[in-house]
C-alpha atoms as a printed R data frame, in Angstrom:
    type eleno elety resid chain resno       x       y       z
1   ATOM     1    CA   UNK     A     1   1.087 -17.128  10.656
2   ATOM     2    CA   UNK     A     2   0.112 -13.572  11.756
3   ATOM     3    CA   UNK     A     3   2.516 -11.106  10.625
4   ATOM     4    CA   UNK     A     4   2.818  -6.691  12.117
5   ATOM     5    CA   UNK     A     5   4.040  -4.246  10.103
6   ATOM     6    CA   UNK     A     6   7.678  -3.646  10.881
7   ATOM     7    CA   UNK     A     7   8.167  -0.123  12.950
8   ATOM     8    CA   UNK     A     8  10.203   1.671   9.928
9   ATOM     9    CA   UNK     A     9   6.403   1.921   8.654
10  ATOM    10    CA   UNK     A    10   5.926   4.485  11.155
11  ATOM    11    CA   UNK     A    11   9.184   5.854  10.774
12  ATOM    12    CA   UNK     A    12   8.310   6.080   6.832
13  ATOM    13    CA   UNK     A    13   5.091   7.822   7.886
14  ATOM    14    CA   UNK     A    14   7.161  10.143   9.622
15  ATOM    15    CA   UNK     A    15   9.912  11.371   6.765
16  ATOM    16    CA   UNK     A    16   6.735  11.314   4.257
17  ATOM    17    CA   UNK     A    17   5.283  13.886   6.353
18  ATOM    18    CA   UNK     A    18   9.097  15.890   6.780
19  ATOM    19    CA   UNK     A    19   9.173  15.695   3.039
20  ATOM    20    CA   UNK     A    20   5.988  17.618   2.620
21  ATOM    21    CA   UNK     A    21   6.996  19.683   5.006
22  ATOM    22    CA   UNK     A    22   9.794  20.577   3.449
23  ATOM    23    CA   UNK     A    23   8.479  21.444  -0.119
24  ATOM    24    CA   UNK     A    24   5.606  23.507   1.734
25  ATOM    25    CA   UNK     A    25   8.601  25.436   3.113
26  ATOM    26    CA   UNK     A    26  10.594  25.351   0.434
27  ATOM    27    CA   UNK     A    27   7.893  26.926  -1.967
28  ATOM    28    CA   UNK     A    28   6.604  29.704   0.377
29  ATOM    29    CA   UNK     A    29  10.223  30.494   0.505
30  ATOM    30    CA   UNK     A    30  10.044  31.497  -3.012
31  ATOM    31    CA   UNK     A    31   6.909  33.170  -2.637
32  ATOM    32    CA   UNK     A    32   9.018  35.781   0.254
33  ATOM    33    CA   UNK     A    33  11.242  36.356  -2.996
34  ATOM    34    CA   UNK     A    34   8.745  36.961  -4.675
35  ATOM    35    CA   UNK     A    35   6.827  39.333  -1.880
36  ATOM    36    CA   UNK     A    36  10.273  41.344  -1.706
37  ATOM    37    CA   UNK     A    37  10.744  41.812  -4.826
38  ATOM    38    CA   UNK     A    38   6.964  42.663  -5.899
39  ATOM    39    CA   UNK     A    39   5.192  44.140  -3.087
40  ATOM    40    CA   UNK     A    40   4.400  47.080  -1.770
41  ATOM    41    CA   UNK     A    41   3.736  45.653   2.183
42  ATOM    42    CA   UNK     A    42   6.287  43.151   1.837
43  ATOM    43    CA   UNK     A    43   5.851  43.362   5.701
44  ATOM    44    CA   UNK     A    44   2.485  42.259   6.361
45  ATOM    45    CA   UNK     A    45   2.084  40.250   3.395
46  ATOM    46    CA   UNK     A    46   5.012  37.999   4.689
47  ATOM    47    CA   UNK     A    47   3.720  37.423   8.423
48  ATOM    48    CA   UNK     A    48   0.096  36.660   6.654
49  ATOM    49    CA   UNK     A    49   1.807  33.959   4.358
50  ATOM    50    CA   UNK     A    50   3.917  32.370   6.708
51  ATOM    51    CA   UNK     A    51   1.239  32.957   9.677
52  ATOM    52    CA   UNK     A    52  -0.939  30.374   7.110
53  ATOM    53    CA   UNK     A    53   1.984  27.757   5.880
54  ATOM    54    CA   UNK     A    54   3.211  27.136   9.662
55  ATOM    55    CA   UNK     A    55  -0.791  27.042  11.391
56  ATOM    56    CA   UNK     A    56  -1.298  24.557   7.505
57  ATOM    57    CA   UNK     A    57   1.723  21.999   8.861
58  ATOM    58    CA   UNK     A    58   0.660  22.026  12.251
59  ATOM    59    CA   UNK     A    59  -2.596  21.083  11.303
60  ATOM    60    CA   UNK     A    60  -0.999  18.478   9.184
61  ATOM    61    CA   UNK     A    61   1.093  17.468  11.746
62  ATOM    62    CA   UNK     A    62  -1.387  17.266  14.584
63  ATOM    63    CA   UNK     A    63  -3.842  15.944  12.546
64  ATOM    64    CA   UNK     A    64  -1.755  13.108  10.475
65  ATOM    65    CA   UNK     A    65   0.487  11.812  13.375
66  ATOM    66    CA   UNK     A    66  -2.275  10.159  16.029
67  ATOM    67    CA   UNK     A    67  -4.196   8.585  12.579
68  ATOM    68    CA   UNK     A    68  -1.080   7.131  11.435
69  ATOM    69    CA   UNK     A    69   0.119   5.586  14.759
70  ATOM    70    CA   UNK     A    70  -3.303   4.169  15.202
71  ATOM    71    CA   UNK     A    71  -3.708   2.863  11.831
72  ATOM    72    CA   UNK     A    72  -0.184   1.070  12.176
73  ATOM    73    CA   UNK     A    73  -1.005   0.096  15.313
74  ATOM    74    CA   UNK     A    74  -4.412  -1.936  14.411
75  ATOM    75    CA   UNK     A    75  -2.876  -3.009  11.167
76  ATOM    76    CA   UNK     A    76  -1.941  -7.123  11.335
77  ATOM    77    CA   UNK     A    77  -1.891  -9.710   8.530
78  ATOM    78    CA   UNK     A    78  -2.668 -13.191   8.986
79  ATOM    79    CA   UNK     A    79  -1.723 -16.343   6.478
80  ATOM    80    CA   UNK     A    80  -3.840 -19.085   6.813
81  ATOM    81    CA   UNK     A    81  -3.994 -22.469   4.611
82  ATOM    82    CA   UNK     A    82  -6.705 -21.132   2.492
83  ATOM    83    CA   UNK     A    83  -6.282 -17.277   2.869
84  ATOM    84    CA   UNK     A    84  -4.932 -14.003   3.641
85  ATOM    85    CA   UNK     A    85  -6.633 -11.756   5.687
86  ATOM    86    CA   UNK     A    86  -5.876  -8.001   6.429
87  ATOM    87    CA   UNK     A    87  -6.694  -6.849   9.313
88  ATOM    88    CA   UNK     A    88  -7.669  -3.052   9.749
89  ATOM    89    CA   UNK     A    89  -9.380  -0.002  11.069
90  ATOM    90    CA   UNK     A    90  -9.125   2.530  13.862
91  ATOM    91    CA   UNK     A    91 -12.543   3.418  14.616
92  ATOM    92    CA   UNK     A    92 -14.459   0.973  12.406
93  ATOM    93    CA   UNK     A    93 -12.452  -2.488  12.333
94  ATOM    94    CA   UNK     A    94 -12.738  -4.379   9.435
95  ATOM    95    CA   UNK     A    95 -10.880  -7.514   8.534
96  ATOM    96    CA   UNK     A    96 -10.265  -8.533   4.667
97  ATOM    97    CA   UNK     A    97 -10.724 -12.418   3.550
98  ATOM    98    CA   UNK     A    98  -8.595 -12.809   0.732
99  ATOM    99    CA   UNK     A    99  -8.842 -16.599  -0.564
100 ATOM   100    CA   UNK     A   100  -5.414 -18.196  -1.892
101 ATOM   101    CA   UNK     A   101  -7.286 -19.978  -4.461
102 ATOM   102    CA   UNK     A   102  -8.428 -16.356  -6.430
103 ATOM   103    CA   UNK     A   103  -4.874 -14.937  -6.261
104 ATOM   104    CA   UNK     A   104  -3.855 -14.390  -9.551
105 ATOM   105    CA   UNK     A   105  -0.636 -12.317  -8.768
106 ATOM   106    CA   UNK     A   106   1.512 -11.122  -5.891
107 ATOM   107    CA   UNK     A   107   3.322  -7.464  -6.717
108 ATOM   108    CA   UNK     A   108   6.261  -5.712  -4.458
109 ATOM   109    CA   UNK     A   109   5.602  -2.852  -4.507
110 ATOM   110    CA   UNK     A   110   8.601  -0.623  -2.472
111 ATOM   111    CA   UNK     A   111   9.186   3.474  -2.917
112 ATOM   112    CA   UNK     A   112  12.217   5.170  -2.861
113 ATOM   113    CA   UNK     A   113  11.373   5.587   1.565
114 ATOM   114    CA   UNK     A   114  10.737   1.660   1.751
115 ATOM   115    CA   UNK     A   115  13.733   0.943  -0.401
116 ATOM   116    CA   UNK     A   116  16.099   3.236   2.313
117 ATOM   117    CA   UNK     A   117  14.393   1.441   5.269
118 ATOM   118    CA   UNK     A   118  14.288  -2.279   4.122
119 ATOM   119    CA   UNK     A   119  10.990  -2.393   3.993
120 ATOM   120    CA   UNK     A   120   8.185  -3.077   1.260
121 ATOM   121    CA   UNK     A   121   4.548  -4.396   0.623
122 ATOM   122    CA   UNK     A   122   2.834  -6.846  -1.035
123 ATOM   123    CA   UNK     A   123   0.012  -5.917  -3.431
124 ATOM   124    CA   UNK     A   124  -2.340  -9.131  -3.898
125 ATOM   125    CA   UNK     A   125  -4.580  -9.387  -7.119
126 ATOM   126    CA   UNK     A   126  -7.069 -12.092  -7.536
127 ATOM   127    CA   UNK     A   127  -9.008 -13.018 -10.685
128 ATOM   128    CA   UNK     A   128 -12.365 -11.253  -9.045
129 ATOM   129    CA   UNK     A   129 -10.686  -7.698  -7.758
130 ATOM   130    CA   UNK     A   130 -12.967  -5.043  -6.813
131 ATOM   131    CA   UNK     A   131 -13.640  -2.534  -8.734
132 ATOM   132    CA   UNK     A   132 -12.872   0.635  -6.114
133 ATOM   133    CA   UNK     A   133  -9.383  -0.426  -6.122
134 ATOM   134    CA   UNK     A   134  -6.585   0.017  -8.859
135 ATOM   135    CA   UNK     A   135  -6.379  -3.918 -10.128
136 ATOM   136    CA   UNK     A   136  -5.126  -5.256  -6.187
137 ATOM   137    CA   UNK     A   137  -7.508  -6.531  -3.634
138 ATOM   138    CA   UNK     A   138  -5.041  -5.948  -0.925
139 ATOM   139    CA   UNK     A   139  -2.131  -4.686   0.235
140 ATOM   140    CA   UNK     A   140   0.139  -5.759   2.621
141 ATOM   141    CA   UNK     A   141   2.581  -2.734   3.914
142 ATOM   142    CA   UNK     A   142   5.513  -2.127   6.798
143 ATOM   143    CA   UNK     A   143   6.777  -5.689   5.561
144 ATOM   144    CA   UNK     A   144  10.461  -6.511   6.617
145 ATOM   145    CA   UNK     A   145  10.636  -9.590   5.288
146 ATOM   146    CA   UNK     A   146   8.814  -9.473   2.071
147 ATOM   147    CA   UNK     A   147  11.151 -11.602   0.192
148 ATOM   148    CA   UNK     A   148  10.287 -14.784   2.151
149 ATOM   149    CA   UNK     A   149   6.703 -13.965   2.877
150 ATOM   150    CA   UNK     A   150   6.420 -13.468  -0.979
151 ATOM   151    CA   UNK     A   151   8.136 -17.068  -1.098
152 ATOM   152    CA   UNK     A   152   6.151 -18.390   1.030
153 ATOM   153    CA   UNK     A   153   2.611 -16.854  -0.547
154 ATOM   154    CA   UNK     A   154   3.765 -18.145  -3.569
155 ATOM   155    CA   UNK     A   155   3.605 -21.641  -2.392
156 ATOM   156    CA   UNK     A   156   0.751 -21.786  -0.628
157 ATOM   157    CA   UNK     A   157  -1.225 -20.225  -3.648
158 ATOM   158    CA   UNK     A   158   0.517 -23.370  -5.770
159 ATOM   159    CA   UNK     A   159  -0.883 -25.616  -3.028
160 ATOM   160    CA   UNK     A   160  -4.171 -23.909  -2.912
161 ATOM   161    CA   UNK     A   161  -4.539 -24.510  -6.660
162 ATOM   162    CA   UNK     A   162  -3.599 -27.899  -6.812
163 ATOM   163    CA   UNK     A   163  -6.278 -28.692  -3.706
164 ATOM   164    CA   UNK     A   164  -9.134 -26.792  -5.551
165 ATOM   165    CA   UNK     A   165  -8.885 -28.615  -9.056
166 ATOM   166    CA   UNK     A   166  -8.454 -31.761  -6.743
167 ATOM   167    CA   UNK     A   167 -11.343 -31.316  -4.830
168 ATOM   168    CA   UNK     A   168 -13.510 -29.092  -7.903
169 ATOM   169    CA   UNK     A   169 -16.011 -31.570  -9.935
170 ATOM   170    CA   UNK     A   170 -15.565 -31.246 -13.034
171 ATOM   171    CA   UNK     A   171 -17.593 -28.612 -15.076
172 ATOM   172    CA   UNK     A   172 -17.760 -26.442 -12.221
173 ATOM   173    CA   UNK     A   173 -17.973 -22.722 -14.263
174 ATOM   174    CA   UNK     A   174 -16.267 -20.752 -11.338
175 ATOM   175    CA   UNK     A   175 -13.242 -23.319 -11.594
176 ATOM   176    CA   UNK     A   176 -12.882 -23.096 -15.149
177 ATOM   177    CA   UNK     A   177 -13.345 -19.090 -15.571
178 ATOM   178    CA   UNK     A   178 -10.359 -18.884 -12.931
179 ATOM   179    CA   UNK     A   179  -8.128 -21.619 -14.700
180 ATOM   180    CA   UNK     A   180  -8.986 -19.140 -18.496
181 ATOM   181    CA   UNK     A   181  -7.714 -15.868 -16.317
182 ATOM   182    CA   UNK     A   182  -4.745 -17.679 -15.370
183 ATOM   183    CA   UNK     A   183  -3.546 -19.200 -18.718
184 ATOM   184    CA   UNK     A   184  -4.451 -15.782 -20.404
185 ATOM   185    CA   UNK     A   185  -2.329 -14.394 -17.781
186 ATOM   186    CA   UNK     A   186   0.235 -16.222 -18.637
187 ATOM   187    CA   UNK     A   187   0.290 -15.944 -22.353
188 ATOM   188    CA   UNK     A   188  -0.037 -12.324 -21.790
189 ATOM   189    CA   UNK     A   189   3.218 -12.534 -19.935
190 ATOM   190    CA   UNK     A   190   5.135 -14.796 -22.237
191 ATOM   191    CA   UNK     A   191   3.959 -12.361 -25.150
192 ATOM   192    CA   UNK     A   192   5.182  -9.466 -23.071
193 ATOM   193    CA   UNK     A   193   8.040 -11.217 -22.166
194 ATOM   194    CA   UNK     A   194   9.188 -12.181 -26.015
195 ATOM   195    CA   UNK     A   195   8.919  -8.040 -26.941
């Protein structure tokens, strides 16, 4: 199953930018109050400041928009019977192998911009994350459907499980130090759970 992000991911991109936009304009605002109120070439000082703050978001702008359509563009996620792999890159393309049998978790993750556009992302953890990223392996953003996809990961992680201790032998200490993380895992859950 290969999956795009939705469109509204661009659209996101485009109201994150607006947003810091705005505050940039927002705060040099209050630094003309200030100017007015304070200086002595209120003049000058003001077509220096906002000379910088509107050449600073153009920059931005110019500079942010192409990446951002490009990244979205070459972004794709595929879910195969024994994996999830991210596909990724503008210049450089890379493609992430995430096995099903060394997820340990699947987080939605949506912000107050995904949450307004029906849209959200999947943050996947497995027992042997690396250590440049904050506890998730991958993430899986611009999803529309996240609800079902999570479903669906779900499963096939279940099913993934059930075929590795099938086909494991026994005594195998990979197998065994993923089957401890998960039953810690879940005692750590019940305990936070009980609180």
């Amino acid at each position: 199953m290969r999956i795009t992000p939705d469109p509204r991911l661009r659209t996101k991109v485009w109201l994150v930018l607006a947003t810091i936009s705005a505050f940039v304009l927002v705060g040099a605002g209050i630094a003309q109050v200030f100017i007015w109120l304070f200086a002595d070439s209120a003049g000058l000082m003001s077509a220096i400041m906002w000379g910088s703050v509107g050449g600073a978001l153009l920059l931005m702008w110019v500079v942010s928009v192409p990446i951002a359509v490009l990244w979205i563009k070459n972004l794709a996620y595929e879910v195969t019977h024994d994996a999830v792999l991210i596909h990724k890159g503008i210049l450089t393309k890379t493609q992430q192998n995430i096995p099903l049998r060394m997820v340990t978790d699947f987080r939605l993750q949506r912000t107050l911009f995904d949450r307004w556009l029906g849209i959200g992302s999947l943050l996947v953890q497995t027992a042997g994350q690396s250590t440049n990223t904050p506890g998730y392996e991958g993430r899986l953003s611009g999803l529309a459907e996240w609800g079902a996809l999570h479903a669906e990961l779900t499963s096939r992680v279940r099913d993934a499980r059930v075929l590795s201790q099938q086909t494991t032998p026994a005594g195998d200490p990979f197998a065994l130090l993923v089957d401890e993380v998960h039953q810690i895992r879940q005692l750590l859950e019940a305990s936070e759970g009980s609180r």
